[in-house]
C-alpha positions as CSV (number, residue, x, y, z in Angstrom):
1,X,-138.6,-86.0,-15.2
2,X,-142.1,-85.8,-15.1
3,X,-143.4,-86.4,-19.3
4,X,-146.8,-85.6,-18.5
5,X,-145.3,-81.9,-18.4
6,X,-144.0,-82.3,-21.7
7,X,-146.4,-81.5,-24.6
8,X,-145.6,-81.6,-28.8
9,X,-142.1,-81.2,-29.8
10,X,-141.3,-77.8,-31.2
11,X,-137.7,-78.3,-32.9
12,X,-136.5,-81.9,-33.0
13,X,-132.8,-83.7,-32.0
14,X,-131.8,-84.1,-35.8
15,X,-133.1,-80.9,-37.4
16,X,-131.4,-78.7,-34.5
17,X,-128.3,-80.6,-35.1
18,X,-128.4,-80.3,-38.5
19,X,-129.1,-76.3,-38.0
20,X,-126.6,-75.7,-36.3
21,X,-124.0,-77.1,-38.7
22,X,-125.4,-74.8,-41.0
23,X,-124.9,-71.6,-38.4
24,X,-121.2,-72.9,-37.7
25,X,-120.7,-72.6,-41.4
26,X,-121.8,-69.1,-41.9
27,X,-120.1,-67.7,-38.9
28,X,-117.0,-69.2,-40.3
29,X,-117.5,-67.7,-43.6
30,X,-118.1,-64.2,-41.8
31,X,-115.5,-63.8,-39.8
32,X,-112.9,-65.9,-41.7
33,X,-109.5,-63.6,-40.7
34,X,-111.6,-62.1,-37.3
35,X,-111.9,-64.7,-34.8
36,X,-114.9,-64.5,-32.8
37,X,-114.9,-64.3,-28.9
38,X,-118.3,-66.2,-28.3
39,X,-120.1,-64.7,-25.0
40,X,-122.5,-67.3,-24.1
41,X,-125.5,-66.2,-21.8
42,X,-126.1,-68.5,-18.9
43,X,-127.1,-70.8,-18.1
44,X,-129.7,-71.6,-21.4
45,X,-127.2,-70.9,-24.1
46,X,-124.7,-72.9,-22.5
47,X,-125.8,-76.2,-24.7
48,X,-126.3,-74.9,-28.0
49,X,-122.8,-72.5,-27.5
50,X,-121.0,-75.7,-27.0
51,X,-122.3,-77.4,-30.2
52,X,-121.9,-74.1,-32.3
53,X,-118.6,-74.0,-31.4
54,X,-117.3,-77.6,-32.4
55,X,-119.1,-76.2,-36.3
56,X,-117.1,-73.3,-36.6
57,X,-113.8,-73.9,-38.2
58,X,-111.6,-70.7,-36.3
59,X,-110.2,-70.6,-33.8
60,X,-112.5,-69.0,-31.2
61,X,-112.6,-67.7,-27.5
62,X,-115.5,-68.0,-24.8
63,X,-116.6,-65.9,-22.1
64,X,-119.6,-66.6,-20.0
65,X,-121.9,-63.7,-19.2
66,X,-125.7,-64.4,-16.7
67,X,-128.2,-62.2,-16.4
68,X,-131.6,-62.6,-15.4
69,X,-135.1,-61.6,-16.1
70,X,-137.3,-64.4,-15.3
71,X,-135.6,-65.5,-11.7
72,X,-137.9,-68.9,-11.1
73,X,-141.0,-67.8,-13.1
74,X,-141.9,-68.4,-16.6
75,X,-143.0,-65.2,-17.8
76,X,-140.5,-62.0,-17.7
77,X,-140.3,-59.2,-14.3
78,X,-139.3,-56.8,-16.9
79,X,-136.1,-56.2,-14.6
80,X,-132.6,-57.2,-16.0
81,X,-130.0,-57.5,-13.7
82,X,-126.3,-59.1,-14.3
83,X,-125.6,-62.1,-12.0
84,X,-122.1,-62.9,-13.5
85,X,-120.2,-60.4,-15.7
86,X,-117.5,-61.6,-18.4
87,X,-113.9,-62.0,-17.4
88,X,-112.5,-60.4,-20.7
89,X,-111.8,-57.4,-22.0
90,X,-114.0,-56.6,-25.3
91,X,-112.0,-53.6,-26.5
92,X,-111.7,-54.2,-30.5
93,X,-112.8,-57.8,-30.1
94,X,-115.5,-59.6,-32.1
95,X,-118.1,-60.2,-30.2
96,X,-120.7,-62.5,-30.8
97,X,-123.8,-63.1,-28.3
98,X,-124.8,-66.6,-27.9
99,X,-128.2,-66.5,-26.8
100,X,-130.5,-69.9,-26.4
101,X,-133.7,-67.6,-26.5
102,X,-135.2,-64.2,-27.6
103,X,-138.9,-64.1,-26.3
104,X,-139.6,-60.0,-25.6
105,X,-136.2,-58.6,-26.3
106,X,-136.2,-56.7,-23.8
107,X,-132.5,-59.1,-21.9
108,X,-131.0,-58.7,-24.8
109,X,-131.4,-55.5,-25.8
110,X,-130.2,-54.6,-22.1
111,X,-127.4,-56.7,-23.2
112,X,-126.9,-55.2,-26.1
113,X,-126.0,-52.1,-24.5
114,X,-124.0,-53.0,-21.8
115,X,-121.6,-54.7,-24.4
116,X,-121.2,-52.3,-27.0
117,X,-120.4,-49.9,-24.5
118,X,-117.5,-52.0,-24.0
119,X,-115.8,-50.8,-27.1
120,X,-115.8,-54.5,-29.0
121,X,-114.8,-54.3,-32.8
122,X,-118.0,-55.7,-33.7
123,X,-121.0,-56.8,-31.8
124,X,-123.5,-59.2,-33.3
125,X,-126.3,-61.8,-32.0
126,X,-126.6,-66.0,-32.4
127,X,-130.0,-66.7,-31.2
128,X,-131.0,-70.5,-31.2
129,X,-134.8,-69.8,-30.9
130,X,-137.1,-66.5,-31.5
131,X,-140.4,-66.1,-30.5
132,X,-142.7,-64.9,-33.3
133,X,-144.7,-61.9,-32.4
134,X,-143.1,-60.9,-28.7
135,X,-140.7,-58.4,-29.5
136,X,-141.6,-54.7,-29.3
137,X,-139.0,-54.1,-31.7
138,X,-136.7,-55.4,-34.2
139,X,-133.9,-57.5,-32.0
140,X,-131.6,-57.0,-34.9
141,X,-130.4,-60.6,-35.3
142,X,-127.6,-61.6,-37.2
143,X,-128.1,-65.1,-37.4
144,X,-131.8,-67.2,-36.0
145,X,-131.8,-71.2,-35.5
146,X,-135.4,-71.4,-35.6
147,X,-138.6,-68.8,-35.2
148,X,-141.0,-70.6,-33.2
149,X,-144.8,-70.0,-32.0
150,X,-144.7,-67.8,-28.6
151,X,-145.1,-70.6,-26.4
152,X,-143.3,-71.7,-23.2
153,X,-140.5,-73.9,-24.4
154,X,-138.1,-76.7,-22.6
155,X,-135.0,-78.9,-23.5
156,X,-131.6,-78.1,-25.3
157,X,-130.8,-75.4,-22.3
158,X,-133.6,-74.4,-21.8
159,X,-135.2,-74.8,-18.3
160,X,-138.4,-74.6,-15.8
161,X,-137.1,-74.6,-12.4
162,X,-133.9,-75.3,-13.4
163,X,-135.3,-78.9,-15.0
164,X,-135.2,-80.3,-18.6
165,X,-132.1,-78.6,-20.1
166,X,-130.8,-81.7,-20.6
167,X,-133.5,-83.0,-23.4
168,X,-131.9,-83.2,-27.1
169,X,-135.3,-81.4,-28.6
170,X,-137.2,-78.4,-28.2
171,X,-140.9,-79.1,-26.3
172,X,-143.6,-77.2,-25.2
173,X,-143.8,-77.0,-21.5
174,X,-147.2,-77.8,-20.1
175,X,-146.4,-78.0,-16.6
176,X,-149.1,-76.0,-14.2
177,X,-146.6,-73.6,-13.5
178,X,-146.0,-72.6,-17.3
């Protein structure tokens, strides 16, 4: 990894942690009797699902779901396609989106859409990070980690060209291809 790329940390190791905890907690409170069926979106959500899981105290299922927006660029094409569906049936299910990032909206809303026209019980959103300021409308979030400034952001999932997902923090990317 090239640290030059890597400018002020946005969320750090400890205070993500410790976040999360807290979001384990209240999704355990919410659907104490109504285990959730956590639908992860690849591949960014994949670390924070993992550690959101292991905090709440149900028994819960997981289902992967990737769609993409971004392909190898940082900024958004505006197209949403799916690249792998889920392997479950959401038909009276609580759902729960895990998503590692909302920056426009526009993915999950897509999402959004495509899922609740599945028929699930309940449908409802995790998101690790928001970007202030980006979305055109109200994402309708159930439960946020963190709203950050609407910057390009690496680590915990999150990628550039498939690098840095494996950092424990939350950095600004200041590669030249950001």
């Amino acid at each position: 990894m090239d640290d030059r790329d890597l400018g002020e940390i946005v969320v750090p190791a400890d205070t993500l942690q410790q976040r999360i905890v807290e979001l384990g907690h209240e999704i355990t409170a919410d659907y104490e009797g109504r285990p959730p069926l956590l639908v992860g979106v690849l591949k960014g959500a994949f670390v924070f699902m993992s550690d959101l899981a292991r905090n709440i105290s149900l028994p819960v299922e997981f289902d992967f779901m990737a769609v993409s927006s971004y392909g190898s660029a940082t900024k958004t094409s505006g197209v949403v396609r799916i690249v792998k569906d889920l392997d479950l049936d959401l038909s009276d299910r609580h759902v729960l989106i895990v998503e590692d990032i909302v920056d426009s909206g526009l993915t999950l809303a897509y999402l959004r859409r495509n899922l609740e026209a599945r028929q699930p019980a309940s449908l409802e959103v995790c998101a690790l990070l928001v970007k202030e300021g980006l979305q055109r409308q109200d994402p309708d979030l159930r439960y946020v980690g963190f709203r950050i400034p609407p910057k390009f952001v690496v680590g915990y999932g999150l990628d550039v060209k498939e690098r840095y997902r494996n950092l424990p923090f939350v950095c600004v990317y200041e590669g030249s291809d950001a």
